[in-house]
matplotlib code that plots the C-alpha trace (Angstrom):
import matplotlib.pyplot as plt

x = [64.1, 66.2, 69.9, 72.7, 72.2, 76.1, 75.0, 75.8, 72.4, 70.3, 70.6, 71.0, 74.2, 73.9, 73.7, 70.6, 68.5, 69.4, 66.6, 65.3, 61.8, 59.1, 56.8, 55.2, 54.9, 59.5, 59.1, 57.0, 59.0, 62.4, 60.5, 60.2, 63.4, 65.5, 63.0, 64.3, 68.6, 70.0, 68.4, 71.0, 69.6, 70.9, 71.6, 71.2, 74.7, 78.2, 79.1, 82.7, 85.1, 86.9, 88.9, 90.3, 91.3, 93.3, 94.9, 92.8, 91.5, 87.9, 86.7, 85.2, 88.8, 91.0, 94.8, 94.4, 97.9, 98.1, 95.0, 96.7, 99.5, 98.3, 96.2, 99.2, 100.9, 98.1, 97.5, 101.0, 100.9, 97.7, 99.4, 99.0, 102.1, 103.3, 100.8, 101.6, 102.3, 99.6, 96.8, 93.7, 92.2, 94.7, 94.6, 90.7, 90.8, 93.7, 91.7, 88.4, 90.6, 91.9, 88.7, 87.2, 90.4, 89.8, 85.8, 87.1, 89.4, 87.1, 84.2, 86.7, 88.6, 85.0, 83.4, 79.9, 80.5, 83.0, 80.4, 77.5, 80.3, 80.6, 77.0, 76.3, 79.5, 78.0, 74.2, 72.6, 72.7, 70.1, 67.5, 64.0, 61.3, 57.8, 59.0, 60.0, 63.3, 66.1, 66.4, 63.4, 62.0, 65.4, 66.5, 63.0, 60.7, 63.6, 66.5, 63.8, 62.2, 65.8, 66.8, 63.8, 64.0, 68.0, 66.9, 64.7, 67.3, 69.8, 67.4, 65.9, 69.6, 71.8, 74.2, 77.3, 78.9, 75.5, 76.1, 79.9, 78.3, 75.6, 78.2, 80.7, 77.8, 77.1, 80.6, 80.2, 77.2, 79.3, 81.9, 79.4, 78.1, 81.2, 82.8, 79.3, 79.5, 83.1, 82.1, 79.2, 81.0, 83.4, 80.8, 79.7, 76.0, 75.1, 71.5, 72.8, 75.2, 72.4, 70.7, 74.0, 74.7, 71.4, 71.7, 75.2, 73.1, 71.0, 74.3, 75.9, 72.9, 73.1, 76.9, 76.2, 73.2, 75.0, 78.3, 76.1, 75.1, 78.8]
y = [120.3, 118.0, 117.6, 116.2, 118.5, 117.9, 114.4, 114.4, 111.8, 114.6, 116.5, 115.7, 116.4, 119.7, 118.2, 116.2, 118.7, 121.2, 120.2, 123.0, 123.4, 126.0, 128.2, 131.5, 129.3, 129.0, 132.7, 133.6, 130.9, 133.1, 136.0, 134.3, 133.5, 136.1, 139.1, 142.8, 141.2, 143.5, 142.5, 143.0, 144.0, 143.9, 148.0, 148.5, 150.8, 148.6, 146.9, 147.8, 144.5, 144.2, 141.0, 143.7, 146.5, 144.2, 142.1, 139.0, 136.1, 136.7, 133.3, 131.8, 130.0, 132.8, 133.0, 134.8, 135.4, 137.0, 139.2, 140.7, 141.3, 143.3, 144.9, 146.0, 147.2, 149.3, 150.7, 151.6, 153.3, 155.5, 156.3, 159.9, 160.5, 159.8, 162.9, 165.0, 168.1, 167.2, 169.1, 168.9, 166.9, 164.7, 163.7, 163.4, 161.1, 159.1, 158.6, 157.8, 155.2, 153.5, 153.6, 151.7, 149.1, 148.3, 147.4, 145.5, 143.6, 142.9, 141.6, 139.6, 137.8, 136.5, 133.2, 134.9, 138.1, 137.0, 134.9, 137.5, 139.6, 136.8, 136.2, 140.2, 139.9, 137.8, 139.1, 136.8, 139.3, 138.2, 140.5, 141.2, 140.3, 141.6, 142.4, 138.6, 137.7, 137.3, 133.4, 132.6, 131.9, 130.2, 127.6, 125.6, 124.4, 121.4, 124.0, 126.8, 124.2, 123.0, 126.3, 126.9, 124.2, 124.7, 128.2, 127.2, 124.9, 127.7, 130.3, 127.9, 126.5, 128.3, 125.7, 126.3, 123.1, 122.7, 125.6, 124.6, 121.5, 123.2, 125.4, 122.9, 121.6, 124.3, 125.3, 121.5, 122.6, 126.0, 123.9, 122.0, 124.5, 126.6, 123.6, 122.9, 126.7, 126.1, 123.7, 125.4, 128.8, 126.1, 124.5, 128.1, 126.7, 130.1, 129.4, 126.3, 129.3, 131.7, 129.4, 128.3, 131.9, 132.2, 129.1, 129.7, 133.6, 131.3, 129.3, 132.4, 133.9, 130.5, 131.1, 134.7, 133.9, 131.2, 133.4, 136.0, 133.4, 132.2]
z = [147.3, 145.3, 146.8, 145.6, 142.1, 140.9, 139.8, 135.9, 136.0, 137.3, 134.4, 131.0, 128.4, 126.5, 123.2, 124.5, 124.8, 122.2, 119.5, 118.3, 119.4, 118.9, 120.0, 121.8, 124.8, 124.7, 124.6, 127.4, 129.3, 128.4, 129.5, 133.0, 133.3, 131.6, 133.1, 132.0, 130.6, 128.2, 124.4, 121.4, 118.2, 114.5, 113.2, 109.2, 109.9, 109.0, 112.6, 113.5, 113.4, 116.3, 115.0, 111.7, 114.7, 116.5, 113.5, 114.1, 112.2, 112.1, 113.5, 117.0, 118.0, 118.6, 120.2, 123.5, 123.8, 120.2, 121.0, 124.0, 122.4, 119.8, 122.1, 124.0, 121.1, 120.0, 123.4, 123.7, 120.2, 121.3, 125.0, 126.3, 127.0, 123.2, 121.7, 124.8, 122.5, 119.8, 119.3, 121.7, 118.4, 117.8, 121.5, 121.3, 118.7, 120.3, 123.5, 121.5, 119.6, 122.6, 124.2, 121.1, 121.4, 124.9, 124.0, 120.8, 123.3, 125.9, 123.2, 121.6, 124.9, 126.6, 124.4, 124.4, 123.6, 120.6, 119.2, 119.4, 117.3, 115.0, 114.4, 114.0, 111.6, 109.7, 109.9, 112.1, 115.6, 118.5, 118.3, 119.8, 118.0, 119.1, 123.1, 122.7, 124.5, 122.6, 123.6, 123.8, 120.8, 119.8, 122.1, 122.6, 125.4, 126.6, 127.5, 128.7, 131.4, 132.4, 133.5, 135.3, 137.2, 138.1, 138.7, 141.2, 142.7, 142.9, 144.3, 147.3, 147.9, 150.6, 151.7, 150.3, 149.3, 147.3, 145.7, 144.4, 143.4, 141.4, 139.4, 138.7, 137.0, 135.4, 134.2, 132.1, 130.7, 129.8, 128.5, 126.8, 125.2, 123.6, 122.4, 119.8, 119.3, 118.0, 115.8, 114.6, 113.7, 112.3, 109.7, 108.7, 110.4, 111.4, 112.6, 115.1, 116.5, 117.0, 119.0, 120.8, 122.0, 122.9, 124.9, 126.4, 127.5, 130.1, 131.5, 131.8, 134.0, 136.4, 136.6, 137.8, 139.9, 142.1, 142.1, 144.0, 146.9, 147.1]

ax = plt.figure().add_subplot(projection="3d")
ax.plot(x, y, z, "-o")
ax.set_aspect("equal")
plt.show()
């Protein structure tokens, strides 16, 4: 077992590794790794925009602060208590309203989730191709092996301190991550985005795998 994993010389920067590279075998390897994690695919009908619904600019940077305040407001506009004595439709509609906001608000609040909004926005949603992962196929053979490996790290690891160590590094890699899909979104480079997210999908498995042992 390799110790000491929260080295920054054990594994590489982000941005060194995120060449795009090809290939069936990248896919088979995302298989591996990813197993059955939910797919997302692109619908022919309109996708709803959650950044119109809750008065937002539609773009990756986003003011959390002015997001939850206009999801307050709307929430308090749709609120039981203020369509008491409307009719059993009216109240329907207000509780399928604010059960939309909420998902709008939770999408739009978490990096991943707003930019897989963004990209289907925009017509470039993750989708499965041929039973092929979403990622797989997308983030080449470089990023594919390095998760792996820390995947291999974090399942064979049980001391704890090891464990902090291994997701403060890969919070950096998180970090790492969002700030090129910023800048991405930012240059309108849609297809370096896509492969981002898809990216920024494995990270966030890590994160959740050594959160489990903690």
């Amino acid at each position: 077992m390799i110790r000491g994993i929260a080295s920054r010389t054990f594994l590489p920067r982000i941005h060194n590794i995120l060449a795009p590279s090809s290939t069936a075998a990248a896919a088979d390897l995302s298989q591996t790794i990813l197993g059955s994690t939910r797919t997302f695919t692109t619908t022919k009908e309109e996708p709803t925009n959650y950044f119109q619904i809750l008065n937002q600019t539609q773009s990756f940077q986003i003011s959390l602060p002015s997001l939850k305040q206009s999801y307050q407001s709307h929430m308090k506009l749709l609120h039981p208590d203020k369509h008491a004595l409307s009719s059993s439709e009216v109240q329907q509609e207000t509780a399928s309203r604010s059960t939309q906001i909420t998902h709008g608000y939770q999408i739009l609040k978490n990096d991943y989730q707003r930019a897989l909004h963004l990209l289907e926005l925009n017509g470039h949603g993750l989708e499965e191709e041929d039973g092929m992962s979403i990622s797989g196929d997308i983030v080449g053979m470089d990023v594919l092996m390095l998760v792996m490996e820390v995947r291999e790290l974090v399942d064979n690891e049980e001391d704890v301190k090891e464990l902090e160590g291994m997701m403060k590094v890969n919070d950096e890699r998180v970090e790492d991550t969002t700030r090129m899909l910023e800048e991405a979104f930012g240059r309108d480079d849609m297809g370096e985005a896509k492969r981002l997210v898809a990216t920024l999908q494995y990270w966030n498995r890590i994160h959740d795998t050594i959160l489990e042992k903690l």
